[in-house]
C-alpha positions as CSV (number, residue, x, y, z in Angstrom):
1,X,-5.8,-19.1,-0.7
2,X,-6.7,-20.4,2.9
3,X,-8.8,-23.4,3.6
4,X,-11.0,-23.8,6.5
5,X,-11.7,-26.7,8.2
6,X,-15.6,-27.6,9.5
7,X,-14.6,-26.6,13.1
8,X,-13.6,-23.3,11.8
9,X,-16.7,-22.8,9.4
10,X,-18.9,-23.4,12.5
11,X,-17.0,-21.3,14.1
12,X,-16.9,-18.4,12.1
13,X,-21.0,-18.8,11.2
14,X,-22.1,-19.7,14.5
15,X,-23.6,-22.5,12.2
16,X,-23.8,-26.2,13.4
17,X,-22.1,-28.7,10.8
18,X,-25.6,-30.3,10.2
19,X,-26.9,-26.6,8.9
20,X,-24.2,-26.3,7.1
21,X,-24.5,-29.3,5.3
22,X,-28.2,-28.8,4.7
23,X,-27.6,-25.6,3.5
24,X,-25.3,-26.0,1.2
25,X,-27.1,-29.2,-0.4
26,X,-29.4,-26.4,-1.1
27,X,-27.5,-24.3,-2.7
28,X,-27.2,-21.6,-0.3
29,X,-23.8,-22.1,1.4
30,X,-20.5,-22.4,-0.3
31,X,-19.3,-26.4,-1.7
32,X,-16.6,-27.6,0.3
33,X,-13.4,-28.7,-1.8
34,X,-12.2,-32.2,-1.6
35,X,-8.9,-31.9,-0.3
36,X,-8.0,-35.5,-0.5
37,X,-10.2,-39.0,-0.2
38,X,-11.0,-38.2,3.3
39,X,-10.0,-34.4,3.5
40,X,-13.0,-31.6,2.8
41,X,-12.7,-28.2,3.8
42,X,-14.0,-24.5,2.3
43,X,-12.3,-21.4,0.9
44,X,-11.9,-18.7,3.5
45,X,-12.7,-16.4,0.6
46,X,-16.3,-18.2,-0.1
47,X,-17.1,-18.4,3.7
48,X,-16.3,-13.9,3.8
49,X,-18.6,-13.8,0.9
50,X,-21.2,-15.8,2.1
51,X,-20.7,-13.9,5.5
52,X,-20.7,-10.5,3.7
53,X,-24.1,-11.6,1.8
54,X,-26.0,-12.1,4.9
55,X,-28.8,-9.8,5.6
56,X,-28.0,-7.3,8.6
57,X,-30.2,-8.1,11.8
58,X,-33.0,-5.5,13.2
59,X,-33.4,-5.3,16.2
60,X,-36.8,-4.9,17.8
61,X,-38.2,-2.0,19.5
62,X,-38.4,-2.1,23.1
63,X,-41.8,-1.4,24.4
64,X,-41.5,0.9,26.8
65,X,-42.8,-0.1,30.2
66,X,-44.0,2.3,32.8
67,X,-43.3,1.9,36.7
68,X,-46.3,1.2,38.8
């Protein structure tokens, strides 16, 4: 069991700590663990889960432009 730190959660999400926190007051992020009184960090486990439940991206069709 490995424990992340908020610099490495951002890191590895390419999330900003505030979206992280506002996402998981939602309920849509992982709760971080209380290590100690002034010590929070998540399960490396939970973050790869989270990551793995993402929706893959699209990307868009290039229109096709014609030289003039």
């Amino acid at each position: 069991m490995k424990f992340l730190r908020i610099r490495q959660v951002t890191q590895l999400t390419g999330l900003s700590r505030m979206t992280i926190y506002r996402l998981e007051l939602a309920g849509r992020f992982p709760k971080r663990r209380r290590l100690s009184e002034n010590s929070v960090a998540w399960l490396e486990s939970d973050i790869a889960a989270w990551a793995d439940s993402r929706p893959i991206a699209r990307l868009r069709a290039s229109s096709s432009r014609s030289a003039a």
